[in-house]
N, C-alpha and C positions, 0 to 999 in steps of 0.2 A: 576841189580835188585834193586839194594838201590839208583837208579837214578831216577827210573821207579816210584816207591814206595812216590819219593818225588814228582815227578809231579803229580802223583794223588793224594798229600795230597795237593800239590798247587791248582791242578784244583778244590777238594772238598771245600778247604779256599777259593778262588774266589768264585766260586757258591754260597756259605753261605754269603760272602760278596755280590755279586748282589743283594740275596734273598734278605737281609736287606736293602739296600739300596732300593730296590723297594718299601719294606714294609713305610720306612721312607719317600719316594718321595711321596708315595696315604695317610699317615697321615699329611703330607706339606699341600695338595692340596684339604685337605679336610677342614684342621682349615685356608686357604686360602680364602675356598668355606665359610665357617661361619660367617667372618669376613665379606666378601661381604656383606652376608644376614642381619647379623647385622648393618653393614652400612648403608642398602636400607633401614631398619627399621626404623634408626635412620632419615636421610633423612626424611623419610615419617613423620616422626613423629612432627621434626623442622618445617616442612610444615606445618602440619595442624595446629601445635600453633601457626604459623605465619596470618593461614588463621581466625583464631580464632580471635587473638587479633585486625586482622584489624577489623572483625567484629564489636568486641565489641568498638572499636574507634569508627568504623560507628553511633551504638548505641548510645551511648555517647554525640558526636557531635548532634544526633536527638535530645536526652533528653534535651543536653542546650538550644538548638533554640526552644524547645520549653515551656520550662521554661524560658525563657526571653520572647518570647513572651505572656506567660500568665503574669510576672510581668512587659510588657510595656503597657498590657489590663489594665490591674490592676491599674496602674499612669494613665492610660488617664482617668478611670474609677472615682477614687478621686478627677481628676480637675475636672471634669464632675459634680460632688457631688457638690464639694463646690461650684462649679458656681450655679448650684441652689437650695443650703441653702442659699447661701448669697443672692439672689435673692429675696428667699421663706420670709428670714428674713427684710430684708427690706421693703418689702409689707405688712407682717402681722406688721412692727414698722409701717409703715405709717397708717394702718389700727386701730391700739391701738392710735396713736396720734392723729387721727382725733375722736373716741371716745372721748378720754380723754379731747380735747378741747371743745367737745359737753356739756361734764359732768362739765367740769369746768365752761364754759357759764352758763347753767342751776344753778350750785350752787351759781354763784354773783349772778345773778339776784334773787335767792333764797335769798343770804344776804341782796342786795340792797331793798328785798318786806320787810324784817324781819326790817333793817334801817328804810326805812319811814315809816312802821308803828310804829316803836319806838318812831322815831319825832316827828308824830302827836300825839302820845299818850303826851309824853312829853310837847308840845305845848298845850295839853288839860287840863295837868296838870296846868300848869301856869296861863291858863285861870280860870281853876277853883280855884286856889289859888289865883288868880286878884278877879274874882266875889264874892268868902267869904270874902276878905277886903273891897269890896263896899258896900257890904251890909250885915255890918256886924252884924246889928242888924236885921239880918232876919236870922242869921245864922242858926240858927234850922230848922225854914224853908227849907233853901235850903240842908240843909247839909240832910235832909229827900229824899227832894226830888234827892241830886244829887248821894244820896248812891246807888240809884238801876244801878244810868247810871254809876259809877263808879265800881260798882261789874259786871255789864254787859262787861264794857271794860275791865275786868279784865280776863273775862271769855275768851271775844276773844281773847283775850291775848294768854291765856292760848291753846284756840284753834289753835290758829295760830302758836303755838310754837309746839303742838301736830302737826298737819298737813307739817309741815317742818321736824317734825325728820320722822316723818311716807314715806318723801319724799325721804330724805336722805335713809332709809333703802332702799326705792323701789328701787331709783337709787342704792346699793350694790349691791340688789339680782338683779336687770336688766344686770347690766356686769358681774355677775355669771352668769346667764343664756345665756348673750351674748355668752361667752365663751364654753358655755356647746352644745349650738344649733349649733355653728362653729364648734363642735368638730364630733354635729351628721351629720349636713351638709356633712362634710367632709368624714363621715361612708360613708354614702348614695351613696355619689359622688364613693367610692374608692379607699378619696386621704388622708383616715386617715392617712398614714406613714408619706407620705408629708407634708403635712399642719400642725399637731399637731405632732409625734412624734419625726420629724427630727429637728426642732428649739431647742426642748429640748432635742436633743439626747447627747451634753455634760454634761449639768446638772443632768440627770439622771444616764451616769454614775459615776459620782463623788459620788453622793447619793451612788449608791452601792460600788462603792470600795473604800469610808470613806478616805483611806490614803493616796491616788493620786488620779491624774484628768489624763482624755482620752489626749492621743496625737492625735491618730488618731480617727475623726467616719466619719461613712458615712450609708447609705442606697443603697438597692438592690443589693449586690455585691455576685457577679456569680463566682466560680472558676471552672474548668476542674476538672477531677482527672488526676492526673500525669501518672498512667500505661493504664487508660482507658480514653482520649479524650472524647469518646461521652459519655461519665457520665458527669452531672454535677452537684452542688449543689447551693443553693440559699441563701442567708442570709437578711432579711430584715432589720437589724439593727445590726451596727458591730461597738464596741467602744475598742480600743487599748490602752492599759497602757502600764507603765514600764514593769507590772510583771504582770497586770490582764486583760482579755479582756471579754467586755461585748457583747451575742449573742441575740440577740431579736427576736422574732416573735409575727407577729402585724396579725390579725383575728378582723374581724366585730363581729364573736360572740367567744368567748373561754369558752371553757368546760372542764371536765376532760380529756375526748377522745380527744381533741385534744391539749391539753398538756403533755400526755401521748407521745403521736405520739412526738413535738417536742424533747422531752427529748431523744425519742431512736432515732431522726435524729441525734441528739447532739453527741450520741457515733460514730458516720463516719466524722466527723467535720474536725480531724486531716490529713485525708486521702487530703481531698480537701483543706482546707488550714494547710499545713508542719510546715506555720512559727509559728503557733499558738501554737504549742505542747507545748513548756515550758514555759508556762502562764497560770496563775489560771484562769478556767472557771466559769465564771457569765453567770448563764443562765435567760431569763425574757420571759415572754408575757404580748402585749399590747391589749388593747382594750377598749372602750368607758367608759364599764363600767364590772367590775367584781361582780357576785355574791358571798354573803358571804362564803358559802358551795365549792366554785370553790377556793376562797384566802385561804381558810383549805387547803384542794387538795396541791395547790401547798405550803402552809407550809410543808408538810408531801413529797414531792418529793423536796423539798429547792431548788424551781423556783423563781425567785423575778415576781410578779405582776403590770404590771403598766397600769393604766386608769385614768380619767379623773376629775381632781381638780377641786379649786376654778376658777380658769385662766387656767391652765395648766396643759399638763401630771403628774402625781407623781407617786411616787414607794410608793404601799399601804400595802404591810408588811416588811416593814423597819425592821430588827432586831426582826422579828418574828419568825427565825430557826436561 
């Protein structure tokens, strides 16, 4: 009995031990099965960040090639400029020199007419200072008679030295006007940028940014927008400092409305050109000629104004905001 008694307590301990151990073998097999999932997870997961960042290289790589090719536009775009400002420049100096030697001609021979009648008057003199010694004892006589011809010659005199300054001014205000008719010409034509604003696109901005001069300017420069290709912006006049860069827009007529309009162009500037961001903005518009009520205007929106001088473009509220 006490034999019997132990194998049934052996066979009850085995059975409880199977029991368990089965129970332990399907909790094995289960954080086995977990581990799997979590694996496959994790897999999947390395995967797509792998697939991700190739992307984003892909990206990348577009974005450089194609930011270099907008700043190899860009360079070809500046030799482009300067070959014809230097061009533009050269013709309008050959144009002012052949003026100026017109003007200088005309003024000797203005001296040389202003000379010999000095001469003869002089020669008249002496004549007349000979004829009261020869006769001297008619001196009253003639000195009656020669007062009229000598207050007559005094007059021409006087007339001829009026009619010379009077010439000298015409020839001023003629190459003001010269200047001013090239500048409407040039409205007319289209090629105001050209012709007049681009020669003086250093110097005006020097005028405005008082404490450095432009490195770079140039005319008509186009840039992309960087996330959207088929946007693009335009800038008719674009002068680069250290610290300050000048933006211009040039119109046949300028008004409030459409200075208005330039200024909110002004706030997307950054978007199309990036490099510009950390540089004080000089904003301007050019045109032939501004009305007084339009140079308020833009006092009051602190535009600088530029139109048409004695010769040349100038910035006409200089330190007026």
């Amino acid at each position: 009995m006490v034999t019997e008694e132990r194998v049934v307590n052996l066979e009850t301990a085995l059975a409880n031990f199977i029991a368990h151990s089965d129970r332990i073998v399907v909790a094995i097999h289960q954080d086995i099965a977990e581990m799997r999932a979590s694996n496959a997870r994790t897999d999947r997961r390395l995967l797509e960040m792998q697939q991700q960042a190739e992307t984003d290289r892909h990206q990348a790589e577009t974005d450089r090639q194609h930011a270099e090719a907008g700043r190899q536009d860009f360079d070809r775009r500046m030799d482009q400029f300067a070959a014809r400002a230097e061009a533009d420049r050269q013709d309008f100096g050959g144009r002012m020199d052949q003026f100026a030697a017109r003007a200088e001609a005309d003024r000797q021979q203005a001296e040389k007419s202003r000379e010999d009648f000095n001469r003869r008057m002089d020669e008249w003199a002496r004549k007349a200072e000979q004829d009261r010694k020869d006769f001297g004892g008619r001196r009253d006589q003639f000195a009656a008679r020669a007062e009229p011809d000598w207050q007559q010659a005094e007059k021409s005199r006087e007339d001829f030295n009026r009619r010379t300054d009077e010439w000298s001014r015409k020839a001023e205000q003629d190459r003001k006007d010269f200047h001013k008719q090239w500048a409407e010409l040039s409205d007319n034509r289209g090629t105001l940028l050209e012709d007049m604003v681009a020669p003086c696109g250093f110097k005006l901005a020097e005028a405005i940014f008082g404490d450095q001069e432009a490195q770079t300017c140039g005319i008509r420069f186009k840039a992309r927008h960087p996330a959207n290709p088929g946007e693009m912006m335009e800038v008719d006049l674009l002068a680069v400092g250290p610290t300050k860069v000048l933006v211009g827009e040039v119109n046949r007529r300028i008004d409030a409305a459409k200075a208005q309009e330039f200024r909110e162009k002004l706030q997307r500037l950054p978007e199309f050109f990036p490099s510009l961001a950390g540089k004080t903005l000089c904003a301007a518009v050019a045109s032939v000629y501004l009305e007084p009520s339009v140079i308020a205007f833009l006092n009051r929106q602190k535009l600088y104004g530029i139109a048409m001088g004695d010769e040349v473009m100038e910035v006409v509220n200089l330190g007026q905001f």
